[in-house]
C-alpha positions as CSV (number, residue, x, y, z in Angstrom):
1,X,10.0,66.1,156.1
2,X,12.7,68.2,156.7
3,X,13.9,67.8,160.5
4,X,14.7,71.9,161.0
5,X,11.1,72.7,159.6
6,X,10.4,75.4,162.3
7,X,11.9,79.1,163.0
8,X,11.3,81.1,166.4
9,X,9.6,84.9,165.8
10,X,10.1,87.9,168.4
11,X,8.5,90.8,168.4
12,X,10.3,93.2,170.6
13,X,7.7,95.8,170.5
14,X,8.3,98.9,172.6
15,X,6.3,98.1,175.4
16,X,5.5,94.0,174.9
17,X,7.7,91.3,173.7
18,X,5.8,88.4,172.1
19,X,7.1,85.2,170.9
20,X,5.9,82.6,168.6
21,X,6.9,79.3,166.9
22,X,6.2,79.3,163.4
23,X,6.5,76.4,160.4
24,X,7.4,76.9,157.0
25,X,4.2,78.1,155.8
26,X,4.3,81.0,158.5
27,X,1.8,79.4,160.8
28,X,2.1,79.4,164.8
29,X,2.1,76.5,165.9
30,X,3.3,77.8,169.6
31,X,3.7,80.5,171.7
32,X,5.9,81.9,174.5
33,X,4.1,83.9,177.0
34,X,5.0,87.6,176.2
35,X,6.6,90.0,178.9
36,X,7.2,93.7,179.0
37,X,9.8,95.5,177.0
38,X,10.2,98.0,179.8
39,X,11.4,98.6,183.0
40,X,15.0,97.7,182.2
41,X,17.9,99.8,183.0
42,X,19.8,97.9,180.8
43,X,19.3,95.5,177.6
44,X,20.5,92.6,179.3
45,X,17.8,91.7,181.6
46,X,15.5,91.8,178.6
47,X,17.3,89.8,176.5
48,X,17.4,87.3,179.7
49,X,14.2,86.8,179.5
50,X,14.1,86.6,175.6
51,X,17.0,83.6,176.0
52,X,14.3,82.4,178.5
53,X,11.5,82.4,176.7
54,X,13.1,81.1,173.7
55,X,14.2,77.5,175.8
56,X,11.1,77.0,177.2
57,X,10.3,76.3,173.4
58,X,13.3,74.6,172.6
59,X,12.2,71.7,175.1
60,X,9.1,70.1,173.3
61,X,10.6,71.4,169.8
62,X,14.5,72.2,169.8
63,X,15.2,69.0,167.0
64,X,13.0,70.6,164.6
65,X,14.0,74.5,165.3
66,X,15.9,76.2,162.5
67,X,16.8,79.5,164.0
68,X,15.4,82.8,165.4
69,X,14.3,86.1,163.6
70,X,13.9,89.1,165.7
71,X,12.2,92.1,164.8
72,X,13.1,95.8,166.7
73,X,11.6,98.6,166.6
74,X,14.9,101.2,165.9
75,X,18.0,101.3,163.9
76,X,19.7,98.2,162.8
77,X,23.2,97.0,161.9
78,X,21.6,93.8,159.6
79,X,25.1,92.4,159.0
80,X,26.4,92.3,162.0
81,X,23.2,91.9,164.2
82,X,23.7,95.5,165.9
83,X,20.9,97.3,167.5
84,X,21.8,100.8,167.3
85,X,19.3,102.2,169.9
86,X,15.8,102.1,170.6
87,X,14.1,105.1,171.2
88,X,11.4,103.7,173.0
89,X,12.9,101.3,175.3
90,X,16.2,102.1,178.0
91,X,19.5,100.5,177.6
92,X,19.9,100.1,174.1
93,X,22.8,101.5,172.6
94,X,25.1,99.6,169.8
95,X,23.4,96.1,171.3
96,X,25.0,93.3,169.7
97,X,21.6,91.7,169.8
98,X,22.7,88.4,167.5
99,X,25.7,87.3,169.2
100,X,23.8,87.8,172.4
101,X,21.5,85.9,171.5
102,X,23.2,83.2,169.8
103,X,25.3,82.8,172.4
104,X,22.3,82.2,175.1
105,X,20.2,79.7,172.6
106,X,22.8,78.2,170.4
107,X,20.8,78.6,167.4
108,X,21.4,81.1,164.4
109,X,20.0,85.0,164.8
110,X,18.9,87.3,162.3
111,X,17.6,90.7,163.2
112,X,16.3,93.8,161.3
113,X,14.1,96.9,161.7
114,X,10.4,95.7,162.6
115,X,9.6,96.7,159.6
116,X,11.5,95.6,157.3
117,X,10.9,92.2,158.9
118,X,6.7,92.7,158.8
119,X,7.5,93.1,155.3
120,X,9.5,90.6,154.6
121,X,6.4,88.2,156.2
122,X,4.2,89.5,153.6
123,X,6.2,88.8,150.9
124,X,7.0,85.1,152.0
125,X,3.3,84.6,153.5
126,X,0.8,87.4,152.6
127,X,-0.4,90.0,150.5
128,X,2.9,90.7,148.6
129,X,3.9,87.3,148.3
130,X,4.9,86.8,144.5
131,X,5.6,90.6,143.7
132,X,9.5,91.7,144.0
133,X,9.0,95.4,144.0
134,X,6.9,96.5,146.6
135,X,5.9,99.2,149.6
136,X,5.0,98.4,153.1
137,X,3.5,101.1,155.4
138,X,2.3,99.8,158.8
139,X,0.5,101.9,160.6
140,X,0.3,102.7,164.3
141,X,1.6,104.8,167.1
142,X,3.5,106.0,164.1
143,X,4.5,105.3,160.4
144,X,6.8,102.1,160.0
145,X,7.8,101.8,156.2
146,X,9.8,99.4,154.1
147,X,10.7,98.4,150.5
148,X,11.4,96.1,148.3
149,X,13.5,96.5,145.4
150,X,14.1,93.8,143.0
151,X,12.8,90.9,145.6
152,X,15.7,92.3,148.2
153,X,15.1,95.0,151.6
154,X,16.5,98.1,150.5
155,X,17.9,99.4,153.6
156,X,20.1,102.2,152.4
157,X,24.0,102.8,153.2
158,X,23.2,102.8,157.1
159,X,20.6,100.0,157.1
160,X,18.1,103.0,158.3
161,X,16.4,103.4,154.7
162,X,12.5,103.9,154.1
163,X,11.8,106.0,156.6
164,X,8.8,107.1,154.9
165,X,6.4,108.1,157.8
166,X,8.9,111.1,158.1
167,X,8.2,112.3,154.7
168,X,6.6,115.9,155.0
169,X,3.4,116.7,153.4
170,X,2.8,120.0,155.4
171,X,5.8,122.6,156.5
172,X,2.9,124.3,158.4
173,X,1.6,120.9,160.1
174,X,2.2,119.5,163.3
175,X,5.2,119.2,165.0
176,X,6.6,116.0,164.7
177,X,8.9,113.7,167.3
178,X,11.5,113.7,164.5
179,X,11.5,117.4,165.3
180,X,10.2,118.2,161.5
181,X,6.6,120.3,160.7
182,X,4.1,118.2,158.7
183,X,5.6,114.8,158.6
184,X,3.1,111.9,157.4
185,X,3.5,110.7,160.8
186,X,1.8,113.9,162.6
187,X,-1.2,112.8,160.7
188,X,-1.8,108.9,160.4
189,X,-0.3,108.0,164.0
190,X,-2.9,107.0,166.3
191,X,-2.3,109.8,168.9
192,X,-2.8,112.2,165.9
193,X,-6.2,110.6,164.6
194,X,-7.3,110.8,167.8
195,X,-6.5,114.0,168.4
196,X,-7.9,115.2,165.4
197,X,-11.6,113.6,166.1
198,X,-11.5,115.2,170.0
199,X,-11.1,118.6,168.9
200,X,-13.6,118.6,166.5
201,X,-15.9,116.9,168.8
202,X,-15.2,119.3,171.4
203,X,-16.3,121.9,168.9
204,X,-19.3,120.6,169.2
205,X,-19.6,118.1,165.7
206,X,-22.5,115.7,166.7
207,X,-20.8,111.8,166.5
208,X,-22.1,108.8,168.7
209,X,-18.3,107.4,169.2
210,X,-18.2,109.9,172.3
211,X,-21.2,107.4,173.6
212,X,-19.1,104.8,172.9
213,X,-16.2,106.2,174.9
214,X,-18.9,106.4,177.6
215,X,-18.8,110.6,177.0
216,X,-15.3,110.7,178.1
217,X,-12.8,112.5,175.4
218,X,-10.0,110.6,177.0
219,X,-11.4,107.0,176.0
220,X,-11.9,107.6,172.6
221,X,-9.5,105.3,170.4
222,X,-9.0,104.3,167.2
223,X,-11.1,101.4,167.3
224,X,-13.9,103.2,168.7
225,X,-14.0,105.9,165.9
226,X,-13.5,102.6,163.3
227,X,-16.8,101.1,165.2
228,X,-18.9,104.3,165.0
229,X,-18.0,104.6,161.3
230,X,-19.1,101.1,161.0
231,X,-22.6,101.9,162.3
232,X,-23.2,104.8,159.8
233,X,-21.6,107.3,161.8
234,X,-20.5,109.8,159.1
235,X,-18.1,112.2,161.2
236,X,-16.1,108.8,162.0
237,X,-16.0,108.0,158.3
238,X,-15.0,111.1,157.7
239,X,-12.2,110.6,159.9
240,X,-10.9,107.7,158.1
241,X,-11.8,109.7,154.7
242,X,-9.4,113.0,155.7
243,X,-6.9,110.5,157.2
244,X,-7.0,108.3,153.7
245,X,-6.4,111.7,152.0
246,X,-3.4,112.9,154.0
247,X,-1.8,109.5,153.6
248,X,-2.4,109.1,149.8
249,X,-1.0,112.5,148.8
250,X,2.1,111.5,150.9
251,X,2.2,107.8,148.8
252,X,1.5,109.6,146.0
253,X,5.4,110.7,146.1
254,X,6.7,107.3,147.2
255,X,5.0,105.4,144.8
256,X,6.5,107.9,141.9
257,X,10.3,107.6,143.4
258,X,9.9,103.8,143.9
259,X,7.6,102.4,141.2
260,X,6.1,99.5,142.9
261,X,3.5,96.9,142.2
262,X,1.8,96.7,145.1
263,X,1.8,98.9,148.4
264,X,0.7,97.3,151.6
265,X,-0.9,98.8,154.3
266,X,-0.7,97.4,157.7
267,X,-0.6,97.7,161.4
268,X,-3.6,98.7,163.6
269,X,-4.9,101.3,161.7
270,X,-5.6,99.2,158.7
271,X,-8.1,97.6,160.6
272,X,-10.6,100.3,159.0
273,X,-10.3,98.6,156.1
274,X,-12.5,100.7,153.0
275,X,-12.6,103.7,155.2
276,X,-9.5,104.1,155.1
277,X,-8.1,102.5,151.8
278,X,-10.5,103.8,149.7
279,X,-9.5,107.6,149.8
280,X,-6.2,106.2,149.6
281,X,-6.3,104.9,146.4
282,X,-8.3,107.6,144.8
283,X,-5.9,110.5,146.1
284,X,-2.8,108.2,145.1
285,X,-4.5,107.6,141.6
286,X,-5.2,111.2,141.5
287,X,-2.2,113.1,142.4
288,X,0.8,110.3,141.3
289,X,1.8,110.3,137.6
290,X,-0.3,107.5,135.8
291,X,2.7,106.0,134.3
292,X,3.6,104.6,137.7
293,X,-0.4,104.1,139.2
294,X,-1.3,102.0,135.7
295,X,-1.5,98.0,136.9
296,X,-0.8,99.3,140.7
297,X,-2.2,97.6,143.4
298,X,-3.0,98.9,146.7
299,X,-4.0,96.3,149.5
300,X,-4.0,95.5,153.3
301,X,-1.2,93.6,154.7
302,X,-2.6,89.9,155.6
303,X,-1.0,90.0,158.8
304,X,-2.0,92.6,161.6
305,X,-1.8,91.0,165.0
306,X,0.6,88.8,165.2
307,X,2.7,90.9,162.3
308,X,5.6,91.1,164.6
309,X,6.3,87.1,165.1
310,X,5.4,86.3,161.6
311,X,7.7,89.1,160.3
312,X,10.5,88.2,162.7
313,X,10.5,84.0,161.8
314,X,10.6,85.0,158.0
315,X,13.9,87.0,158.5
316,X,15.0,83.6,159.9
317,X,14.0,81.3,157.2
318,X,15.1,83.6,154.2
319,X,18.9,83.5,155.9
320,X,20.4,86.0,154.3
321,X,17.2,87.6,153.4
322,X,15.8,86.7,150.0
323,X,12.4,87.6,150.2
């Protein structure tokens, strides 16, 4: 067996930071205990405790470890291990996170978009291992997106590419944080589902997920609406079925500029599963020219949970990122 047979994965969400330990077939085998992305004037402090975190592993497993992949969620300089900014977490401006990083642990660094690196990690481990053109939409608090071309991360001339969940289906929709109208984003986010169900429930639309929020609007989530619709609830379906719908007619475009095999759907929200697939195939097979939907495949990413750690160690086992 291969001494270096193990990576290190972190996740530096925008309000956690979770680290695993991961072998060549992209299972944990450890984890660090995760601490909070915020609070931090300054990157340093974080990236402390990410040095920290990262040598408490090293001690039972440091002949064995490879190198570290980290995953952020904001702009990155992939060849020279830059983090732009982060516009959800202080103190982050032109970070260079690698040599940082490296200098702390001593072990290689390779960093990208969170994305990017959750689709990388399904295309070493998951659902789009095997396929080299693909598209990854992970779905959340907003729209991550990535692609694939030719078995390589497209990132574009300023390593910002595929930002996809800014892609405008509506000029008369919602007001987006990107400062558009009617971006994808304004309707799949999880605010913006939420939002969605509340003021039709306050409208006076019969559901029983308000029971389930124990008849408080404020305590209504995604997961609640994807439990009611898994009881039979049909306003909840229909919340995934609208949502579906809004999403597809946005992939519809992607999938005719890009051409892919497969599109994968991850992140929290594709915890609903047929709900919300289903009218996301049918719209995308509807409304995207059938040259490009004929042999396409449309499925949820394998990895939702731990998305982040997986994604991050397979930046750090590709190298220079060969998915």
């Amino acid at each position: 067996m291969d001494k270096k047979d193990l990576v290190i994965g972190i996740d530096l969400g925008a309000t956690s930071t979770k680290i695993g330990l991961l072998d060549a077939r992209g299972h944990i085998i450890a984890r660090a205990a995760s601490f909070s992305s915020q609070g931090y004037l300054l990157s340093g402090k974080l990236i402390d405790n990410m040095a920290f975190a990262v040598k408490e592993l090293m001690v039972s497993f440091a002949p064995r470890i490879s190198g570290i992949g980290v995953g952020v969620p904001g702009p990155v300089d992939y060849n020279k291990g830059i983090v732009h900014s982060l516009t959800n977490i202080r103190g982050w401006k032109m970070t260079p996170l690698r040599e940082i990083l490296k200098a702390k642990t001593r072990l290689p660094v390779y960093i990208d978009n969170d994305a990017n690196a959750a689709c990388a990690g399904e295309a070493r481990w998951g659902a789009a291992r095997g396929y080299k053109n693909v598209v990854c939409l992970m779905l959340g608090s907003g729209v991550g997106a990535a692609v694939i071309i030719d078995g390589k991360i497209f990132r574009g001339r300023g390593y910002s590419a595929a930002e996809m969940g800014h892609i405008c289906i509506d000029i008369n929709g919602p007001k987006c944080n990107c400062g558009a109208n009617g971006c994808i984003e304004t309707f799949i986010g999880n605010s913006y589902i939420v939002k969605d169900a509340v003021r039709d429930l306050k409208r006076g639309v019969k559901s029983g997920v308000l029971k389930l929020a124990g008849g408080r609007y404020s305590k209504i989530t995604p997961e609640l609406i994807d439990r009611a619709a898994r009881s039979g609830d049909r306003f909840c379906a229909n919340v995934w079925t609208k949502a579906g719908k809004r999403l597809g007619a946005g992939l519809a475009g992607i999938v005719n500029t890009f051409n892919p095999e497969v599109v994968i759907i991850g992140g929290g929200l594709s915890k609903a599963g047929r709900f919300l697939l289903d009218p996301v195939r049918t719209t995308v097979g509807r409304r995207a020219m059938r040259v490009f939907t004929k042999g396409l495949k449309i499925k949820r990413a394998r990895f939702v949970e731990d998305a982040g750690i997986v994604g991050a160690a397979s930046l750090a086992f590709s190298g220079k990122e060969k998915c």
